[in-house]
N, C-alpha and C positions, 0 to 999 in steps of 0.2 A: 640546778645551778642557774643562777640569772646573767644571761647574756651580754655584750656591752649596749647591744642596740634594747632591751626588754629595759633596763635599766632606766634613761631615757623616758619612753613607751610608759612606763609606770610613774614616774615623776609628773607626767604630761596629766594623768588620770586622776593624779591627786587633787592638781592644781583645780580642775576644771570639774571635780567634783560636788555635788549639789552642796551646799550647807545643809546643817544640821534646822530640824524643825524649830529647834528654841534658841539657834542663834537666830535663825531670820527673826521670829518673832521678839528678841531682844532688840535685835536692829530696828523694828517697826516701832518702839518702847522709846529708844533711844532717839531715833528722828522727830517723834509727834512732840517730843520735849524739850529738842531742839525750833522744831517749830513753832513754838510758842513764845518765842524771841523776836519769830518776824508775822505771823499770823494775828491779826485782830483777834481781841475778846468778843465776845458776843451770846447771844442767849436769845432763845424761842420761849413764846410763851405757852406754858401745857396745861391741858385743861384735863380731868379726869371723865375718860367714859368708860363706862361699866367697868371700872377698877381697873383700867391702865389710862396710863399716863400720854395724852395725844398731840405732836405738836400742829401750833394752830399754825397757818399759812398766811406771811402775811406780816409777823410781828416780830420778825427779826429785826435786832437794834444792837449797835455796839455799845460795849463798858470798859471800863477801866483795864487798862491792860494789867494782863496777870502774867508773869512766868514762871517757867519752871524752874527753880537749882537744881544744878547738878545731881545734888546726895537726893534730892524729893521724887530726882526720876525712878531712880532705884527702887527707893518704899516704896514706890509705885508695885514692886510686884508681891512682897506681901502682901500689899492692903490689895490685892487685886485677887491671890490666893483667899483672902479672909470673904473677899466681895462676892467672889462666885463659888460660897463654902458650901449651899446647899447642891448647888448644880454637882461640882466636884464628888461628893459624899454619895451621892446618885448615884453618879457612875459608880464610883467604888465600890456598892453595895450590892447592884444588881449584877455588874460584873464577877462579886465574890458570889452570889447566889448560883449564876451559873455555874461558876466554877464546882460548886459543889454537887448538883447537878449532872455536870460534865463529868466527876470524878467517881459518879455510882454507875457510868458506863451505861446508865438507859438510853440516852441521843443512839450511841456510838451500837447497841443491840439493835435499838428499835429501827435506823434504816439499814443495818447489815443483814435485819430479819425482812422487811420488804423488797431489798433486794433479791432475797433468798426465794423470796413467795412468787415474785414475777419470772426468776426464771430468768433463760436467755430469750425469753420473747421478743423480735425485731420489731414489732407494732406497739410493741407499748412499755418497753424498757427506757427510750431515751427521754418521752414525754413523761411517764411518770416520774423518773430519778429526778427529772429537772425540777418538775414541781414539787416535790417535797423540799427540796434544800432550797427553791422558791420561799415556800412557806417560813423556814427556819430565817432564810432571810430576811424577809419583812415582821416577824412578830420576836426571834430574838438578834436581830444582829449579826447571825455569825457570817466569820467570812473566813480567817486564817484556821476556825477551829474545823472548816471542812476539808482542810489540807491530809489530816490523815486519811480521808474514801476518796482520793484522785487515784491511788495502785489499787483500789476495788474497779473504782468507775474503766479504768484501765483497762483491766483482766479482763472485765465484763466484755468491755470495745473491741479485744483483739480476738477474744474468742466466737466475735460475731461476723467476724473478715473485715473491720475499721481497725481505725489507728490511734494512735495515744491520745491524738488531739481531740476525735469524739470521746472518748472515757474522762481526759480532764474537763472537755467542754460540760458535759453532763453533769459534772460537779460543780464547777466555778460559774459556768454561765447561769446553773440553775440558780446558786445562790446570789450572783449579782440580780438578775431581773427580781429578784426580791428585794434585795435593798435599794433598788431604782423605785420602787413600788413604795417600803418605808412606811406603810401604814400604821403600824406599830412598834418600829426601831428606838425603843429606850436611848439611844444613842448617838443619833441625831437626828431625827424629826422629833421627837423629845426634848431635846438638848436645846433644837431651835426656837420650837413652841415654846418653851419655857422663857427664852430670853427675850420672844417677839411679843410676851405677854399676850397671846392666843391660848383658849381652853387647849389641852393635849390632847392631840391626837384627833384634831377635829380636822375637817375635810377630808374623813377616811373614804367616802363615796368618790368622791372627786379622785381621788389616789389610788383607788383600785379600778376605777375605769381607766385609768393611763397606766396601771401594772396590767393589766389583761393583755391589751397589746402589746407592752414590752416584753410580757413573755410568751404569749402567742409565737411573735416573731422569733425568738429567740429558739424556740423548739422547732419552729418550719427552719431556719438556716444551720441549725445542727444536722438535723433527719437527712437535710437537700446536701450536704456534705457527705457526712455516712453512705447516703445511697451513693452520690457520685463514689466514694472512694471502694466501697463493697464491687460497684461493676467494675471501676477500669483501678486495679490498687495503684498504678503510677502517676494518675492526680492527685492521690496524697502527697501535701504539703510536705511530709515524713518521709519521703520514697526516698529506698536507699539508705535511709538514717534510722537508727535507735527509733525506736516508736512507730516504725512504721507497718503495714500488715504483715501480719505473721511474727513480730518481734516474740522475741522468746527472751528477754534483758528484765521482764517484771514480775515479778513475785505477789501475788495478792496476799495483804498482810494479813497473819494469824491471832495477832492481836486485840481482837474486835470479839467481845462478850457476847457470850449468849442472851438472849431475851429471855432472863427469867421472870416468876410472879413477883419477887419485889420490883426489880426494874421496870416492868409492867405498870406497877402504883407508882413508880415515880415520874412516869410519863403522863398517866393519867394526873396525877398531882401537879405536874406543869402546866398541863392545858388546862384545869380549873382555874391555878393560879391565873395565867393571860385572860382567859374570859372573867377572872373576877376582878384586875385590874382594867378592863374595857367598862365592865358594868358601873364600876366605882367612877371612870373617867366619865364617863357619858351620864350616871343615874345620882351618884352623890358629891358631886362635885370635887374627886379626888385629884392631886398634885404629885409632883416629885415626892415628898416623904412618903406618903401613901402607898402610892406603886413600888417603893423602896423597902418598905418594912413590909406589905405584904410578897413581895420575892423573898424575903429575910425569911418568913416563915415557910416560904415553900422549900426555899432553900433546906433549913434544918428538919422540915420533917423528912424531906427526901434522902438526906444524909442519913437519918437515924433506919427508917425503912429500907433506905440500901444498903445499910449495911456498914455506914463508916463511923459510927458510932459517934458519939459530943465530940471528942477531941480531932477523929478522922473528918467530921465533918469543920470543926473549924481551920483545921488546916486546910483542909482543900481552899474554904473560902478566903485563906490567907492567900492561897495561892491563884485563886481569880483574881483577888485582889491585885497583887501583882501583876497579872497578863492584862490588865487594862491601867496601870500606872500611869503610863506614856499619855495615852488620849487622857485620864483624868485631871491629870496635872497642867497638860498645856491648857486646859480652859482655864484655870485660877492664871496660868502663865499670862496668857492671851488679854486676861481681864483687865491685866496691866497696862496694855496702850487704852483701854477708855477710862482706864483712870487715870491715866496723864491728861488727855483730854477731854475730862473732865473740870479738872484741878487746874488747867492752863483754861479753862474756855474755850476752847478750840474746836470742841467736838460739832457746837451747831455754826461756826463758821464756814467749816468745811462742809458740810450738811448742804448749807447754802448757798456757797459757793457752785456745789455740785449742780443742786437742781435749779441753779440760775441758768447754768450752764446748756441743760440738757430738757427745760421747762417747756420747749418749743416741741420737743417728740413727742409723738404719738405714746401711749403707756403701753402698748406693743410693744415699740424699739426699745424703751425704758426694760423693760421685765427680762428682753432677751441680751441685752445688755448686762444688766445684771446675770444673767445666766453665762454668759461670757466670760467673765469675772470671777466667778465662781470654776467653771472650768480650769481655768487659766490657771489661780492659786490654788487649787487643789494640787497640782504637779508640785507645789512648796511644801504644803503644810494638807498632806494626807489623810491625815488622822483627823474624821468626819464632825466628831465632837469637838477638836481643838480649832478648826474651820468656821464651824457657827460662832466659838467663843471671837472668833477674831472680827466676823467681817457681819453679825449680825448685829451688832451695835449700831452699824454705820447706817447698813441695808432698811433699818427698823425708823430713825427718824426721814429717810431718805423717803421712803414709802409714801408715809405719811404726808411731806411736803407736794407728791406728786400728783396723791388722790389713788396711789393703788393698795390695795390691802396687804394687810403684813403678810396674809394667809399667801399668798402670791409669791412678797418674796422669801417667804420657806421654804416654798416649793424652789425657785431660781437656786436657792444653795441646796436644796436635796437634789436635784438632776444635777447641780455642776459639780457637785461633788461625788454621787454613786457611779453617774455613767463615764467618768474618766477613771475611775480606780480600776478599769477591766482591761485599759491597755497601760497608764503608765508606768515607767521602770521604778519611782516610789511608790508605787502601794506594796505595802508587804505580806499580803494573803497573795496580790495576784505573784510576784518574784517567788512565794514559798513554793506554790501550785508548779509553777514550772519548771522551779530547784527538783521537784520531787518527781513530776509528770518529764525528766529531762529532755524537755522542750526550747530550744534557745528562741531568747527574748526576740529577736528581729522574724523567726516564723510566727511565732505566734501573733505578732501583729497584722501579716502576711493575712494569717485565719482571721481576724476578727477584726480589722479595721471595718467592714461593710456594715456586721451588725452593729457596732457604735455609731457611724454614720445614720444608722437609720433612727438610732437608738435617738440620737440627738435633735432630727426633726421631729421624733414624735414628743419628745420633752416642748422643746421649741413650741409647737401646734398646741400642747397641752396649755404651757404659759399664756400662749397668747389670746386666748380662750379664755385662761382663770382671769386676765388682765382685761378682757372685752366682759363679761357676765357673771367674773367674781367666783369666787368656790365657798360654796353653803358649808357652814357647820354642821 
């Protein structure tokens, strides 16, 4: 029963509840098109290098004032869905690939069986676990789909004399320091690269010397927890509460497939698929559809090989489909404010504006500025690929105006974007981890506010780097 004070208490939580990702991004739709009422027209001139389009410095000029109607702002988000149809279809596709993938249960075998091989070994349990969902983090993405092995990572942790926090940590930190890394993240270093008109997936050197240490670190401050909490258990974060050592409240789930010989081929059938999407990117010059229809076939042979047959397997991929709808959509969403600012003129005014503004800093300050930015609205608009759709339009002639590489600020929106998803209260892999790890959200910050701190000058130090000597292809 709700009390008269909870009453109250809940009205207050409504009010003061974030917006929704596609009302903000309506609201940003709806403003630039109002801006175009009081903002100059104006246009850069671009010249074409090596097949994108580069603004020259220098040739900004106003024109004829253009507005927007009302009703124009709207079609703004069709033709913005239509604008970014191949970016959107990407997502959909290699999202439905995994799906089906993920539904022949080889991921969910294949680390339930190396858990099984290591053992409760203290020396090499929490470093290995981490690097494997590492891995799955930067070559496919995952993040919420490692929410079901936080009650494995658990069992493991309490049975070693640690706490929920190392078992979830093991799983969630593992797989953030991979997506901080994003080497090969279909889904937003992809998403990005495509929009900043850079080959994909280039600067993978540059990205794995700043993943090395982000996860280096990241397994030295799990281990230096674990040990603290293994000696004295009432420096656990957890002491006293649910989760903490000796907790007997979790169940390690029964759920999780054996590793059979098909599941087997269909693992091996994934990691062929990524290395022959790498080869293709780096050796024949492959793009989004490329990397899309070759998942499509890894997809369907995986599905026939495990066992889900034509029709099991294209359901599953309906149903991938589905679990990335959200991110796919808000980039065709998102595409709608640069086509307002586009269609009002407005986009290289502000462009201009900005780096009239900021023309005197250093490309240092500039780069971590931009990585500011990206921090910042990432707590709005979460969802990694609906992030690039929104602020790499702006980021991409801004670059250019200043003299720094777009490859730079890819990188500004992949660390502002990965290393704040691992404390804020919108990400929805990290809220599921801790729904399920029941962990409340103000300890867990408690645990991990240090490694994002650190997380953030190493980002920082990387940027400012790529921005002083550039990140080679």
């Amino acid at each position: 029963m709700t009390t008269l004070t909870e009453a109250p208490k809940r009205r207050l939580r409504d009010r003061l509840s974030i917006p929704h990702t596609y009302a903000i991004i309506l609201s940003i739709v709806i403003l630039v098109g109002v801006l175009s009422y009081v903002i100059p027209s104006g246009e850069f001139e671009r010249v074409d290098v090596d097949g994108r389009l580069m603004v020259v410095p220098g040739t900004f000029d106003t024109i004829a004032k253009t507005v927007m109607q009302p009703f124009d702002i709207f079609t703004a988000i069709p033709r913005g869905m239509q604008a970014a149809a191949q970016i959107v279809f990407y997502i959909f596709l290699v999202g439905g690939a995994f799906g089906v993938i993920r539904a022949t249960g080889a991921i969910d075998a294949g680390i339930n069986r190396l858990v099984q091989k290591i053992g409760t070994s203290e020396r090499f349990i929490i470093p290995l676990v981490m690097i494997v969902f590492s891995v799955l983090g930067f070559t496919t993405g995952m993040a919420e789909e490692c929410i079901i092995f936080v009650p494995i990572g658990i069992g493991i942790a309490l049975s070693l004399g640690y706490d929920a926090i190392v078992g979830t940590a093991m799983v969630a930190i593992g797989a953030a320091s991979g997506f901080v890394g994003g080497m090969m993240n279909p889904f937003t270093v992809g998403v990005a690269q495509g929009i900043a008109e850079v080959p994909l997936f280039s600067g993978i050197w540059f990205r794995t010397a700043v993943y090395i240490p982000i996860l280096a670190f990241a397994i030295f401050y799990v281990m230096r927890y674990a040990a603290r909490v293994k000696a004295k258990p009432e420096t656990s974060i957890l002491y006293g509460r649910v989760g903490g050592v000796g907790s007997t409240e979790y169940a390690v789930s029964e759920e999780i497939p054996p590793l059979t010989a098909r599941r087997s081929i269909v693992l091996i059938l994934l990691a062929l698929g990524i290395a022959v999407n790498m080869f293709g990117v780096f050796n024949w010059g492959w793009f989004l559809d490329q990397l899309a229809a070759n998942f499509f076939i890894v997809a369907m042979l995986s599905g026939i090989i495990g066992g889900l047959g034509i029709n099991g397997s294209f359901t599953s991929l309906v149903e991938g489909m589905r679990a990335v709808v959200f991110g796919a959509l808000v980039v065709g969403f998102a595409r709608a404010i640069l086509v307002v600012m586009q269609d009002g003129q407005t986009l290289d005014t502000i462009v201009n504006f900005i780096a009239e503004g900021i023309s005197h800093w250093p490309p240092t300050m500039t780069v971590l500025g931009m990585f500011v930015f990206q921090a910042i609205l990432n707590f709005f608009i979460p969802s990694g690929s609906g992030m690039a759709a929104t602020t790499m339009p702006l980021m991409v002639p801004l670059s250019d105006l200043l003299g720094i590489d777009r490859q730079v600020a890819v990188l500004a929106f992949q660390y502002g974007d990965a290393i704040t998803n691992s404390i804020i209260p919108t990400s929805g892999a990290l809220m599921g981890y801790l729904a399920v790890a029941r962990i409340p959200y103000e300890l867990w910050v408690k645990f991990i506010w240090k490694l994002i701190a650190v997380w953030l000058v190493v980002a920082g130090l990387a940027l400012v780097a790529g921005a002083i000597w550039g990140v080679p292809n």
